[in-house]
PDBQT receptor file of N, H, CA, C and O in Angstrom, charges set to zero:
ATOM      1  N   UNK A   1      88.154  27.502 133.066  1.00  0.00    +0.000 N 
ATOM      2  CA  UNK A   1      87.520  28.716 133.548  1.00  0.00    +0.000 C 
ATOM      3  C   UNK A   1      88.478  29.571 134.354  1.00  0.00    +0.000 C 
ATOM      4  O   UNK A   1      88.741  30.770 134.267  1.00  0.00    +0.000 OA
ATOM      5  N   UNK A   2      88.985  28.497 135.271  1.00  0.00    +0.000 N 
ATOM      6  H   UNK A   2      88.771  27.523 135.342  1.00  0.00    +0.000 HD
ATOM      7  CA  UNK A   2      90.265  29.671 136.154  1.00  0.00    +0.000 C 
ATOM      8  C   UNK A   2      91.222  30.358 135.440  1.00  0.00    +0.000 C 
ATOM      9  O   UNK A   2      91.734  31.380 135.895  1.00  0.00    +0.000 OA
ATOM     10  N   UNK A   3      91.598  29.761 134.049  1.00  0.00    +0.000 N 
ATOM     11  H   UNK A   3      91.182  28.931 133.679  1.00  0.00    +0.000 HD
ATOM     12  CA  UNK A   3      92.899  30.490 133.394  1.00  0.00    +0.000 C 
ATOM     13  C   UNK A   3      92.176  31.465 132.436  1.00  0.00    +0.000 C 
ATOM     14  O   UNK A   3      92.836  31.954 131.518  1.00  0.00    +0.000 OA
ATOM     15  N   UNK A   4      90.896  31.780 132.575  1.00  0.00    +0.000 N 
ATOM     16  H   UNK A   4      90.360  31.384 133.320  1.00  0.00    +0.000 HD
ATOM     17  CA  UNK A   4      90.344  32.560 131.250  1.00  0.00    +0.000 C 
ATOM     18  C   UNK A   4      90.117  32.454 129.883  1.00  0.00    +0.000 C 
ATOM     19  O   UNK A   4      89.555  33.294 129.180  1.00  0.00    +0.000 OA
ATOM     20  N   UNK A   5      90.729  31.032 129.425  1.00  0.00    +0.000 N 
ATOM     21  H   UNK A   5      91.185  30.350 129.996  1.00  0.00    +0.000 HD
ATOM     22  CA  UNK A   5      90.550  31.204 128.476  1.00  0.00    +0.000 C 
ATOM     23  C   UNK A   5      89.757  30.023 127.728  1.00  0.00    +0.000 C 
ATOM     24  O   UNK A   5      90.187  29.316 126.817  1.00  0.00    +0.000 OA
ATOM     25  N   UNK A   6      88.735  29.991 128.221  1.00  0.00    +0.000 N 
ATOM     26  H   UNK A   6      88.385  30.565 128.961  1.00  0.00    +0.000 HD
ATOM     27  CA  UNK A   6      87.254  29.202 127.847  1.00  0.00    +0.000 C 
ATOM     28  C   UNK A   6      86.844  29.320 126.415  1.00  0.00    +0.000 C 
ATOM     29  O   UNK A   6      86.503  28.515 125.548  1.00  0.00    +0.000 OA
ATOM     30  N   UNK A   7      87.047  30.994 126.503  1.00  0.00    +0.000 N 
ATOM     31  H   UNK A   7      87.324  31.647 127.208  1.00  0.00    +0.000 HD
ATOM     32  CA  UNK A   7      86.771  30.959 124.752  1.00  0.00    +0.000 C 
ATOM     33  C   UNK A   7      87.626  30.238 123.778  1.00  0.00    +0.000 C 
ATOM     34  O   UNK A   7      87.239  29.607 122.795  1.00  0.00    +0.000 OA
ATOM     35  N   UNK A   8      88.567  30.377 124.094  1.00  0.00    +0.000 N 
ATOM     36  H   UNK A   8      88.881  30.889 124.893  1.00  0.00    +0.000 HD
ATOM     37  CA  UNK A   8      89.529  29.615 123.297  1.00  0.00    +0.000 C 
ATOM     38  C   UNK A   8      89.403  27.884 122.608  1.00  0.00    +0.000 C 
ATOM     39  O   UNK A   8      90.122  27.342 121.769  1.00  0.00    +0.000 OA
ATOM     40  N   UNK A   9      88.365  27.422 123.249  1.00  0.00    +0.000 N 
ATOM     41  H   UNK A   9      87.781  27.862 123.931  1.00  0.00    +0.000 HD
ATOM     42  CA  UNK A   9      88.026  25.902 123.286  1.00  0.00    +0.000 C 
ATOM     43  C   UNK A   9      87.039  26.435 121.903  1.00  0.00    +0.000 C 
ATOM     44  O   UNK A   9      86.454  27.435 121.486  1.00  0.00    +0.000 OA
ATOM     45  N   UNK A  10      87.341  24.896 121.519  1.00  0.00    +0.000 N 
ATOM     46  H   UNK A  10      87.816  24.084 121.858  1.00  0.00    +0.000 HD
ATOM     47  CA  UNK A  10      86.536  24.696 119.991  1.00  0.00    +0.000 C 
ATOM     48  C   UNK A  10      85.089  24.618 119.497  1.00  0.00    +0.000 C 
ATOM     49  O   UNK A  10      84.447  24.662 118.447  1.00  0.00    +0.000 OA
ATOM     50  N   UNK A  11      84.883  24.447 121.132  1.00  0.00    +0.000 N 
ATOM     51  H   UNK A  11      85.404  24.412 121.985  1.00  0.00    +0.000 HD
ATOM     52  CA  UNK A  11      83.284  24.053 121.266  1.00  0.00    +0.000 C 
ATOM     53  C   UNK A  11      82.360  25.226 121.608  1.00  0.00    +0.000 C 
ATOM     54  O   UNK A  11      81.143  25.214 121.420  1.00  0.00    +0.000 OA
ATOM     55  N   UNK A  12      83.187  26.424 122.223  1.00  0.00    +0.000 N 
ATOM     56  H   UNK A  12      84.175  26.434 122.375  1.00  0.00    +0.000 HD
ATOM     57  CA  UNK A  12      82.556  27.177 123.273  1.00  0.00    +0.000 C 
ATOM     58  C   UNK A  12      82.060  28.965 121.722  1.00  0.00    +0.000 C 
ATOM     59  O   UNK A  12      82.597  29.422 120.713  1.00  0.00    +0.000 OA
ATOM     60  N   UNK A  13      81.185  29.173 122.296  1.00  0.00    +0.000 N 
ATOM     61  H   UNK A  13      80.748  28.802 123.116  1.00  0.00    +0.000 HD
ATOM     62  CA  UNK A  13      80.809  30.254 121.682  1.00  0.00    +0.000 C 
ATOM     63  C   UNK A  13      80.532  31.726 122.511  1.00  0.00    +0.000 C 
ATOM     64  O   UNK A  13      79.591  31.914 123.282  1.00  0.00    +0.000 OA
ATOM     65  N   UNK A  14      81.085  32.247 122.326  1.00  0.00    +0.000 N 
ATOM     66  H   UNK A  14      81.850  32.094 121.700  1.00  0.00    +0.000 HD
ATOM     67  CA  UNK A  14      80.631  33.695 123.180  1.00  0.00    +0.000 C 
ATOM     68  C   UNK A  14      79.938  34.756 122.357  1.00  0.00    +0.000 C 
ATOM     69  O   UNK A  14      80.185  35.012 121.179  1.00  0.00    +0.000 OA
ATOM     70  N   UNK A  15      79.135  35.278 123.047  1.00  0.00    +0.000 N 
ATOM     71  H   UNK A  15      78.934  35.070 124.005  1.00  0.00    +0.000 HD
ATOM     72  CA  UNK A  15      78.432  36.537 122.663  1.00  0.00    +0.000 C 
ATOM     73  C   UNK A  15      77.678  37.060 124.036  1.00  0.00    +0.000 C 
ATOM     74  O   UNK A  15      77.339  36.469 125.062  1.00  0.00    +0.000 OA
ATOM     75  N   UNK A  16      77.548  38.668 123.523  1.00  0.00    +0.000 N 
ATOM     76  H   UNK A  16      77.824  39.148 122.690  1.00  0.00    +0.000 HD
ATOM     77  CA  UNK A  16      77.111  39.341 124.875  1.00  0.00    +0.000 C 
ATOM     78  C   UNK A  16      75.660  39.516 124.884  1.00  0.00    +0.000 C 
ATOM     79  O   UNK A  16      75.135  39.847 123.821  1.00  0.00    +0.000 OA
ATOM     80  N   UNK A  17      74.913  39.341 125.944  1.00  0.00    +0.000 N 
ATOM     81  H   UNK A  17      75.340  39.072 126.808  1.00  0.00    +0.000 HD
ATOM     82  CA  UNK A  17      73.291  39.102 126.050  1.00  0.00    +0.000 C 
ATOM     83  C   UNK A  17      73.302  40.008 127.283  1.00  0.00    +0.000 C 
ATOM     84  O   UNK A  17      74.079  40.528 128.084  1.00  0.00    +0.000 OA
ATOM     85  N   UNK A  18      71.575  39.870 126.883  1.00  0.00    +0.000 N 
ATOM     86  H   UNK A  18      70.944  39.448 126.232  1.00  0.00    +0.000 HD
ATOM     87  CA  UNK A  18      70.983  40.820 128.271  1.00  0.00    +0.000 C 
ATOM     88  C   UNK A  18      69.958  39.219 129.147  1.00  0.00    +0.000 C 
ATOM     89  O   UNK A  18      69.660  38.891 130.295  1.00  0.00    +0.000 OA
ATOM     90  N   UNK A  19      69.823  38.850 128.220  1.00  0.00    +0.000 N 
ATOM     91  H   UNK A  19      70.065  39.117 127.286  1.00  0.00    +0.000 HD
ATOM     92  CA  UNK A  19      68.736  37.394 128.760  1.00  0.00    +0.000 C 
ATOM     93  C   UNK A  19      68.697  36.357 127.444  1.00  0.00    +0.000 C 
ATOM     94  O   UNK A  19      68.846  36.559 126.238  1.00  0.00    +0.000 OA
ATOM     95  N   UNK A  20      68.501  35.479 128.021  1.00  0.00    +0.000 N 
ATOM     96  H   UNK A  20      68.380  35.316 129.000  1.00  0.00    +0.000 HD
ATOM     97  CA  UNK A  20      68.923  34.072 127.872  1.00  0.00    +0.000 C 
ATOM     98  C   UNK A  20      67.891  32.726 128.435  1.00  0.00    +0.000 C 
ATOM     99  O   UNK A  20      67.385  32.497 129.534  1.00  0.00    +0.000 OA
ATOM    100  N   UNK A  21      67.869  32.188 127.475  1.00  0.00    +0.000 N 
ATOM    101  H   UNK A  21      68.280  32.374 126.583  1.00  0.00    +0.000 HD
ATOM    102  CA  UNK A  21      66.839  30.901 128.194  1.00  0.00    +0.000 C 
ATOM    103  C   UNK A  21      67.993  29.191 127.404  1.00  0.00    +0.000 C 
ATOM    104  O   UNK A  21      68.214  28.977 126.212  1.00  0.00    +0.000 OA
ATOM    105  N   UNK A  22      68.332  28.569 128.277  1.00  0.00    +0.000 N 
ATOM    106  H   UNK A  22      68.153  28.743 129.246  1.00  0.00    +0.000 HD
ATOM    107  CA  UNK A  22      68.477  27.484 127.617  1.00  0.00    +0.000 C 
ATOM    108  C   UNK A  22      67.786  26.336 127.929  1.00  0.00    +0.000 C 
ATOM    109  O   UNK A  22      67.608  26.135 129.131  1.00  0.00    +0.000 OA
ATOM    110  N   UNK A  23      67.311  25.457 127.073  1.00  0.00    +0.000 N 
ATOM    111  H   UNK A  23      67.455  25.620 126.096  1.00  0.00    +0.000 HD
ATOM    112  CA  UNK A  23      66.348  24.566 127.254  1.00  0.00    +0.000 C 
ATOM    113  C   UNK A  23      67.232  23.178 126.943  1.00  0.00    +0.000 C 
ATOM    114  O   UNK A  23      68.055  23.322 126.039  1.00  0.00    +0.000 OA
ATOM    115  N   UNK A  24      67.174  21.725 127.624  1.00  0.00    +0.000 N 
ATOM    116  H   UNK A  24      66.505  21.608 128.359  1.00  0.00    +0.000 HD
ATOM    117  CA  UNK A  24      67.319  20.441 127.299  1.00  0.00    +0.000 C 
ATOM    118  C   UNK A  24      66.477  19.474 127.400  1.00  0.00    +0.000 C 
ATOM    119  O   UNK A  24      65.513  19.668 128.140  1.00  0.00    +0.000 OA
ATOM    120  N   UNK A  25      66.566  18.464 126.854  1.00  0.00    +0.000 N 
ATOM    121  H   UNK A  25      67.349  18.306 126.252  1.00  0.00    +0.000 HD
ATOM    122  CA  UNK A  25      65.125  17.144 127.332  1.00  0.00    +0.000 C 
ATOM    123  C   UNK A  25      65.820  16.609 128.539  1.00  0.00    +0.000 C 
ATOM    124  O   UNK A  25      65.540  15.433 128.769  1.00  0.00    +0.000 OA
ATOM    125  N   UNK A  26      66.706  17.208 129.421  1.00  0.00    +0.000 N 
ATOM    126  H   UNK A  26      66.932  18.164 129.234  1.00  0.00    +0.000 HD
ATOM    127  CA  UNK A  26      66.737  16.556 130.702  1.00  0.00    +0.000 C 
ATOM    128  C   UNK A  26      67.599  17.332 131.377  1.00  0.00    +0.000 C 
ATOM    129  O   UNK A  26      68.217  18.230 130.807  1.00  0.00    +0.000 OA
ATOM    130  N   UNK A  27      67.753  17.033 132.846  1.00  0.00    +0.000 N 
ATOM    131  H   UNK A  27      67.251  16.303 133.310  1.00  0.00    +0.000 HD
ATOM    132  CA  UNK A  27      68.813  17.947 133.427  1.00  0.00    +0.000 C 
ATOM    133  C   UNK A  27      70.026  18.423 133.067  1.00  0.00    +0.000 C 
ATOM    134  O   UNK A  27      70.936  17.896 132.426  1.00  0.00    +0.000 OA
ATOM    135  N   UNK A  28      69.921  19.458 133.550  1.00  0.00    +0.000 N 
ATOM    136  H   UNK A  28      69.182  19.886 134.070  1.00  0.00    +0.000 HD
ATOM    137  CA  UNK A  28      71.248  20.358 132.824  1.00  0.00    +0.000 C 
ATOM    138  C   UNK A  28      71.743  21.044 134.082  1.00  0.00    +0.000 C 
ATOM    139  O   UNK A  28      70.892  21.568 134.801  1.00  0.00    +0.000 OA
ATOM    140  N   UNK A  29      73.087  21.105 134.449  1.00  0.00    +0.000 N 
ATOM    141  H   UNK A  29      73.778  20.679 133.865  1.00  0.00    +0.000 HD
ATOM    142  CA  UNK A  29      73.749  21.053 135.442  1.00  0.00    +0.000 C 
ATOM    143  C   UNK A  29      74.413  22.962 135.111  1.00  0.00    +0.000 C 
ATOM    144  O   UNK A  29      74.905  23.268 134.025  1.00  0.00    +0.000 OA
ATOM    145  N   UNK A  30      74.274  23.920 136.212  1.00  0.00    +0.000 N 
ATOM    146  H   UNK A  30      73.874  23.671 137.095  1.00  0.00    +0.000 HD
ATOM    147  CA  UNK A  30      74.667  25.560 135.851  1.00  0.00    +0.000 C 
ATOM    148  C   UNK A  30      75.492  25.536 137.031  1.00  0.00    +0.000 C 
ATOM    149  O   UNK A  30      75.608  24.646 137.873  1.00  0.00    +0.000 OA
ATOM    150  N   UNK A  31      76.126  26.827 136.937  1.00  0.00    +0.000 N 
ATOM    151  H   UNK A  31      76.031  27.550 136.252  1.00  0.00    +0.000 HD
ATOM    152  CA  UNK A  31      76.691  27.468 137.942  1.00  0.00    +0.000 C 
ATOM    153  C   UNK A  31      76.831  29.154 138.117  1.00  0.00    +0.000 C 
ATOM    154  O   UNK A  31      77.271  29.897 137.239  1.00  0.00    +0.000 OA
ATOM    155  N   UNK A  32      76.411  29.532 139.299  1.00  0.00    +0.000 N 
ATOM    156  H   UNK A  32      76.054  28.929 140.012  1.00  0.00    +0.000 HD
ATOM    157  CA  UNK A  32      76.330  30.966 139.716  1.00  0.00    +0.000 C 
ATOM    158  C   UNK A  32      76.831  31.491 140.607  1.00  0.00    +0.000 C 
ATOM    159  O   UNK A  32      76.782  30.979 141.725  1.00  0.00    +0.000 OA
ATOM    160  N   UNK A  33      77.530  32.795 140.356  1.00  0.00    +0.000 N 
ATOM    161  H   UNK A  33      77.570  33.212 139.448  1.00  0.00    +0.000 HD
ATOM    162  CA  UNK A  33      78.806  32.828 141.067  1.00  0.00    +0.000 C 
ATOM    163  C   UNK A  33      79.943  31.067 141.713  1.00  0.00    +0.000 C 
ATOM    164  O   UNK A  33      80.417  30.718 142.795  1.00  0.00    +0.000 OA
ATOM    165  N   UNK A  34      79.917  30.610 140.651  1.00  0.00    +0.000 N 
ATOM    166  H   UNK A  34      79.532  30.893 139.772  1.00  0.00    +0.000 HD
ATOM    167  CA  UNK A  34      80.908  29.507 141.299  1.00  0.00    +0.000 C 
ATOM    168  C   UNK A  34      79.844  28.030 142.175  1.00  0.00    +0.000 C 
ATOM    169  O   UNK A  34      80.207  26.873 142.388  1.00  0.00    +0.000 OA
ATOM    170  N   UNK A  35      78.501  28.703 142.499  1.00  0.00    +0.000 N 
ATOM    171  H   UNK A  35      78.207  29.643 142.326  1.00  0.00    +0.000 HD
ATOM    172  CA  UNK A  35      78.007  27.664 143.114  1.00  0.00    +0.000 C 
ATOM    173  C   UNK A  35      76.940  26.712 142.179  1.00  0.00    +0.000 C 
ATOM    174  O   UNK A  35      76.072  27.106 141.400  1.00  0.00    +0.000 OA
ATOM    175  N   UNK A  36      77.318  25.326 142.539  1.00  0.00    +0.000 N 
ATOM    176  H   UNK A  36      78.023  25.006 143.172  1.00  0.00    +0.000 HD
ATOM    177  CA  UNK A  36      76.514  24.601 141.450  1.00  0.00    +0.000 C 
ATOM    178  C   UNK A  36      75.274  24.363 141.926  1.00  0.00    +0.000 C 
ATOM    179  O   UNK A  36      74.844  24.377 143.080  1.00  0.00    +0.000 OA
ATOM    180  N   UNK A  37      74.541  24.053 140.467  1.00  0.00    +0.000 N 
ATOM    181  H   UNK A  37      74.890  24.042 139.530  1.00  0.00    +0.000 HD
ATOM    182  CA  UNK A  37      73.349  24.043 140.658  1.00  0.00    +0.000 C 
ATOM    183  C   UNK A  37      72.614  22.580 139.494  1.00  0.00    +0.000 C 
ATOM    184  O   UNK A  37      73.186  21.869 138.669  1.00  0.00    +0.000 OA
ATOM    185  N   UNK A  38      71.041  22.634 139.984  1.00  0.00    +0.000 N 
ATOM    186  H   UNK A  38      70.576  23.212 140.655  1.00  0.00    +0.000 HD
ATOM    187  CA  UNK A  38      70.781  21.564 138.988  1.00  0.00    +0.000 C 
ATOM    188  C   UNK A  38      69.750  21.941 138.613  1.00  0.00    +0.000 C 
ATOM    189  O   UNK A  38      69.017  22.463 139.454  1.00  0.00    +0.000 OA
ATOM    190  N   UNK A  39      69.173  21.806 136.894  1.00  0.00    +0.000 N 
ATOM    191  H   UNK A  39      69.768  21.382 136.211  1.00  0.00    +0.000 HD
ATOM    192  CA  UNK A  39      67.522  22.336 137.057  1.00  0.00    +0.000 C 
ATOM    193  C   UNK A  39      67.124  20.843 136.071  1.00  0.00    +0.000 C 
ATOM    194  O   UNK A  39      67.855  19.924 135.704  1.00  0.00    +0.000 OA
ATOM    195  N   UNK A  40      66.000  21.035 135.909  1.00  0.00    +0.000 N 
ATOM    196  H   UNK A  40      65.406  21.783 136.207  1.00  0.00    +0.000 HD
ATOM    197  CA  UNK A  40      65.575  20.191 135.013  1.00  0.00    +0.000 C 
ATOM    198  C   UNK A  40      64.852  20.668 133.977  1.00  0.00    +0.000 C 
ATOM    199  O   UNK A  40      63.822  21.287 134.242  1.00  0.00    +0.000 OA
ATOM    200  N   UNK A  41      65.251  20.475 132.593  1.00  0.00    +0.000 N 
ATOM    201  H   UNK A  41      66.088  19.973 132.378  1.00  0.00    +0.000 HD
ATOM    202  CA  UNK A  41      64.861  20.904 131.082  1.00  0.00    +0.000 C 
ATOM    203  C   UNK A  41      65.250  22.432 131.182  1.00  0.00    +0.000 C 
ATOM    204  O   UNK A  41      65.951  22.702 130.207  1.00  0.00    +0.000 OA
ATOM    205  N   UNK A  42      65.069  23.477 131.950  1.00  0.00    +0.000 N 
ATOM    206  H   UNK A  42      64.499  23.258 132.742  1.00  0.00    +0.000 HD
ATOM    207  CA  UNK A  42      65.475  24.830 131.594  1.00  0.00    +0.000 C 
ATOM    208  C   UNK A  42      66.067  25.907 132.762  1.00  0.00    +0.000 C 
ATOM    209  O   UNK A  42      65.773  26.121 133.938  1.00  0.00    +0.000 OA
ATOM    210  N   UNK A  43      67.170  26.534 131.710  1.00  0.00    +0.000 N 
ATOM    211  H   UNK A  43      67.409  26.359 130.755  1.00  0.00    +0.000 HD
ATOM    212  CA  UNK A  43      67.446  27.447 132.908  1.00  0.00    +0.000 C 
ATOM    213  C   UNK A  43      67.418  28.770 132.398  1.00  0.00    +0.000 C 
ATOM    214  O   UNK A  43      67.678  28.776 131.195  1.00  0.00    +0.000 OA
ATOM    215  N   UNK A  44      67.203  29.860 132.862  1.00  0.00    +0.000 N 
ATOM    216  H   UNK A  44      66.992  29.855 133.840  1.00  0.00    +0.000 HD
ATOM    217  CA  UNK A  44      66.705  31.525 132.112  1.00  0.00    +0.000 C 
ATOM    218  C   UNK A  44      67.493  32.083 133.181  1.00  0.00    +0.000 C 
ATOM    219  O   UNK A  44      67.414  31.861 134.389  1.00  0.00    +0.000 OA
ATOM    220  N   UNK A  45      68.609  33.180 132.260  1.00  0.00    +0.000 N 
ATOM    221  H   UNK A  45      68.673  33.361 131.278  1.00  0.00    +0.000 HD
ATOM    222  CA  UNK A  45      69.301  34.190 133.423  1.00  0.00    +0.000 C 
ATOM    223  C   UNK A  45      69.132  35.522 132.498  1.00  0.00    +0.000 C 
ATOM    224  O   UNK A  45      68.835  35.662 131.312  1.00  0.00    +0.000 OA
ATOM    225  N   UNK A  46      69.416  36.352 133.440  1.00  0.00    +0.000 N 
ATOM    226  H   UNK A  46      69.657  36.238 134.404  1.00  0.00    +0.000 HD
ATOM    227  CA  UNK A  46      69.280  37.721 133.255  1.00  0.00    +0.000 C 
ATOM    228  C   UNK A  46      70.572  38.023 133.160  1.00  0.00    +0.000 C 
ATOM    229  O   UNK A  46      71.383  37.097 133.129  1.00  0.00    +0.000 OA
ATOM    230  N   UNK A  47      70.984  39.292 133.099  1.00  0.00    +0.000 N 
ATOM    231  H   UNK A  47      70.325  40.044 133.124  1.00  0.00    +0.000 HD
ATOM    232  CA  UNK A  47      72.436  40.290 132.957  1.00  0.00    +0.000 C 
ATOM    233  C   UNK A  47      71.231  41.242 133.342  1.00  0.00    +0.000 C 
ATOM    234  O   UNK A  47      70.111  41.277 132.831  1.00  0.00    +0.000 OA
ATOM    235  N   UNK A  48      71.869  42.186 134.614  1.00  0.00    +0.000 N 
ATOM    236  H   UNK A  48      72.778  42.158 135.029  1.00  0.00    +0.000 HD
ATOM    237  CA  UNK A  48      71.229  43.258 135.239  1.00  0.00    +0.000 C 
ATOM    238  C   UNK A  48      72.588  44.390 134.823  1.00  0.00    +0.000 C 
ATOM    239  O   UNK A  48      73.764  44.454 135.181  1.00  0.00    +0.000 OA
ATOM    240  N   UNK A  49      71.881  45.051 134.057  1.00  0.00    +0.000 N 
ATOM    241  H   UNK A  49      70.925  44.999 133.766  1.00  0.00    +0.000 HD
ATOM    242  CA  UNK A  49      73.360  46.055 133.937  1.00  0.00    +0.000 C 
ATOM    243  C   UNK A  49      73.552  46.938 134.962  1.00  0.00    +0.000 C 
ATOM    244  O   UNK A  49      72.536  47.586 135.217  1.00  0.00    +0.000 OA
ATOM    245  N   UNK A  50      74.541  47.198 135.664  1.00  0.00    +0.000 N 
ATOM    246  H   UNK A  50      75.366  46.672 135.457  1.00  0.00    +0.000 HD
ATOM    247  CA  UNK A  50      75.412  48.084 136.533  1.00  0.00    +0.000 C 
ATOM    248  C   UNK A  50      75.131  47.902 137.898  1.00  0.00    +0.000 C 
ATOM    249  O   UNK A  50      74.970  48.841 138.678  1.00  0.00    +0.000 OA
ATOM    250  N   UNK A  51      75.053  46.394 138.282  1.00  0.00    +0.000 N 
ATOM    251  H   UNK A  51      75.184  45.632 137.648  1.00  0.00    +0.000 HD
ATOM    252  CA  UNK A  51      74.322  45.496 139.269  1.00  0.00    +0.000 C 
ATOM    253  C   UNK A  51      75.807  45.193 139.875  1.00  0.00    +0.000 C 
ATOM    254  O   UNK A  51      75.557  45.110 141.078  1.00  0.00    +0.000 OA
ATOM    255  N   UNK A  52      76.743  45.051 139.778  1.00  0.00    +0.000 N 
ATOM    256  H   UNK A  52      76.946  45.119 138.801  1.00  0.00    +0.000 HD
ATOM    257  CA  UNK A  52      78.371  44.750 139.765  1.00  0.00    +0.000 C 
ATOM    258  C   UNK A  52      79.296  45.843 139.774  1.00  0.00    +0.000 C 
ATOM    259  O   UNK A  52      79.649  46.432 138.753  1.00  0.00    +0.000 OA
ATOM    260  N   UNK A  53      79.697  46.117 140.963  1.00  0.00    +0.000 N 
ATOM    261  H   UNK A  53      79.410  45.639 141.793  1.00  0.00    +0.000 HD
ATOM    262  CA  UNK A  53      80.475  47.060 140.947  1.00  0.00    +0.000 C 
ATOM    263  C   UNK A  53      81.874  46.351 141.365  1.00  0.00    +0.000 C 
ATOM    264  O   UNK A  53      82.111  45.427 142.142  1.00  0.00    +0.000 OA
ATOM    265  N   UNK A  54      82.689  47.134 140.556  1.00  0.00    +0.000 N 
ATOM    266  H   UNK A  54      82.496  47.885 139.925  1.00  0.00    +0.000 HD
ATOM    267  CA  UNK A  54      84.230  46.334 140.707  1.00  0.00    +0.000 C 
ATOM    268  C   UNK A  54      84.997  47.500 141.205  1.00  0.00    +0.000 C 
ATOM    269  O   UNK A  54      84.481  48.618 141.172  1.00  0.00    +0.000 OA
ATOM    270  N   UNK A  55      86.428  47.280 141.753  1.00  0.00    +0.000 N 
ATOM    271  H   UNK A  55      86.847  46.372 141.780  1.00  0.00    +0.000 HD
ATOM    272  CA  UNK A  55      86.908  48.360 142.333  1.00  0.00    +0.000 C 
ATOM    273  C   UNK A  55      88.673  47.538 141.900  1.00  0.00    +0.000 C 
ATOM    274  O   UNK A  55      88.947  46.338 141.913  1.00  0.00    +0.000 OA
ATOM    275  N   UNK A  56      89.624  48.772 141.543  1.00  0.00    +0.000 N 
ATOM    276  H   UNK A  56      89.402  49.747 141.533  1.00  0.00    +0.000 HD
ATOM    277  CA  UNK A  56      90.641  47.598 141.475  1.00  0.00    +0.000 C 
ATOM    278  C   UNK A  56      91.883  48.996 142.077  1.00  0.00    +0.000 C 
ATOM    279  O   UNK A  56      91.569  50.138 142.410  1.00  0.00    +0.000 OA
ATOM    280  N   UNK A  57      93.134  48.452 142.051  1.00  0.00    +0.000 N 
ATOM    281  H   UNK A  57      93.389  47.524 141.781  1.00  0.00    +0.000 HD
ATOM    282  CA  UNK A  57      93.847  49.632 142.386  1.00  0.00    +0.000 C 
ATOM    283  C   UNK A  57      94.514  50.256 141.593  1.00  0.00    +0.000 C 
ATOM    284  O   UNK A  57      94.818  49.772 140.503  1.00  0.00    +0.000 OA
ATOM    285  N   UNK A  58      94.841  51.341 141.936  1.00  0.00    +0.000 N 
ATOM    286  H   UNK A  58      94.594  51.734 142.821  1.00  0.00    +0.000 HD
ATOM    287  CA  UNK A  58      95.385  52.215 140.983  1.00  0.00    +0.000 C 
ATOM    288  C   UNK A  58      96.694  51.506 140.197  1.00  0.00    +0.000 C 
ATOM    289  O   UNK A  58      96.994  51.326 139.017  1.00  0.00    +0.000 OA
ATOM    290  N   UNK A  59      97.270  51.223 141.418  1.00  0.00    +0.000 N 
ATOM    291  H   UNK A  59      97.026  51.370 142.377  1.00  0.00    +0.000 HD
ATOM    292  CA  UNK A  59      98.795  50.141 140.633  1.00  0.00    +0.000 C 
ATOM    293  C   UNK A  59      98.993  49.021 141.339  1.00  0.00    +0.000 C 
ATOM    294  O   UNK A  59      98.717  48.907 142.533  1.00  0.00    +0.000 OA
ATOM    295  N   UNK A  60      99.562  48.001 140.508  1.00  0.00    +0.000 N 
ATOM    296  H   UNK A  60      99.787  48.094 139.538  1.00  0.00    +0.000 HD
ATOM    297  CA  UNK A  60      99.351  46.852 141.474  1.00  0.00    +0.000 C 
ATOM    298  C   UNK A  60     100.350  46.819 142.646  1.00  0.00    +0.000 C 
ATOM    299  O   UNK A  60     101.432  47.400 142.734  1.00  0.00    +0.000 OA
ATOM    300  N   UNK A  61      99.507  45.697 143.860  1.00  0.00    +0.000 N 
ATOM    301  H   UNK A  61      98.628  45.225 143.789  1.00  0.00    +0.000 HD
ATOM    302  CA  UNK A  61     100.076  45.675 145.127  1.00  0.00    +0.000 C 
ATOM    303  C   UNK A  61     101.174  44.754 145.001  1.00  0.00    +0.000 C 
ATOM    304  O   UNK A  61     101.259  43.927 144.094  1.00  0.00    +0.000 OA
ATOM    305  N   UNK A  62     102.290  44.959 146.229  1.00  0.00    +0.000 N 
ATOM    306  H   UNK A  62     102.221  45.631 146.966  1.00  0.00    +0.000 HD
ATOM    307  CA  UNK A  62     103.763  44.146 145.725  1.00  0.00    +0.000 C 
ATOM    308  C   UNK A  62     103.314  43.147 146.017  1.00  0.00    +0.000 C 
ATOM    309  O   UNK A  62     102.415  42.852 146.804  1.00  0.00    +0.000 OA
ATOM    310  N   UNK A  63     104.230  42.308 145.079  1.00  0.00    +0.000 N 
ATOM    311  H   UNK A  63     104.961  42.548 144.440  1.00  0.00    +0.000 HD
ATOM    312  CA  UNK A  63     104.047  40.587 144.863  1.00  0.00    +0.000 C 
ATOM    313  C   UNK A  63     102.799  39.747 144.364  1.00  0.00    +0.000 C 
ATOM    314  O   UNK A  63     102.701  38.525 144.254  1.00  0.00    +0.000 OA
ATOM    315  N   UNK A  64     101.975  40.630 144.124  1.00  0.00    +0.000 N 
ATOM    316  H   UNK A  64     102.054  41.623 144.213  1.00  0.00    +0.000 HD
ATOM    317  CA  UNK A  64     101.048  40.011 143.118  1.00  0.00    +0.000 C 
ATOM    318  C   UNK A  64     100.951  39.365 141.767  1.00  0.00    +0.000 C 
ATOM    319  O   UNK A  64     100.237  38.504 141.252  1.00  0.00    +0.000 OA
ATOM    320  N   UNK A  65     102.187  40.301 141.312  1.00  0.00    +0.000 N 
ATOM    321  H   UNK A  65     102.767  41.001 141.730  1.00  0.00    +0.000 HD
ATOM    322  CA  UNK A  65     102.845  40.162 139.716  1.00  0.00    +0.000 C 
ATOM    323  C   UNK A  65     103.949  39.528 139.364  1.00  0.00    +0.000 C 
ATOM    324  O   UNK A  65     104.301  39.510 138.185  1.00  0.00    +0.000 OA
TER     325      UNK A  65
């Protein structure tokens, strides 16, 4: 997850959603913003569009790169 490239794994599937439900016959272990979580048999998330505002700089700052 830290290097970005999740998709890249053989297993993993991406596509873009607005909502989402995933269901298991037993706990299933999530994470939001980074913090874990536990539910049991289901978890349902949303995508709130324009809920996220990002800000970045015009050029990058020294020594970042």
């Amino acid at each position: 997850l830290a290097r970005g490239t999740t998709h890249l794994a053989p297993s993993v599937s991406v596509s873009k959603i607005a909502h989402a439900i995933v269901e298991t016959e037993g706990p299933i272990e999530f994470h939001v913003d980074g913090e874990p979580g536990l539910a049991h048999n289901r978890v349902e998330v949303r995508v709130l569009p324009k809920a996220l505002k990002i800000r970045v700089a015009i050029r990058p700052l020294c020594g970042l790169l």
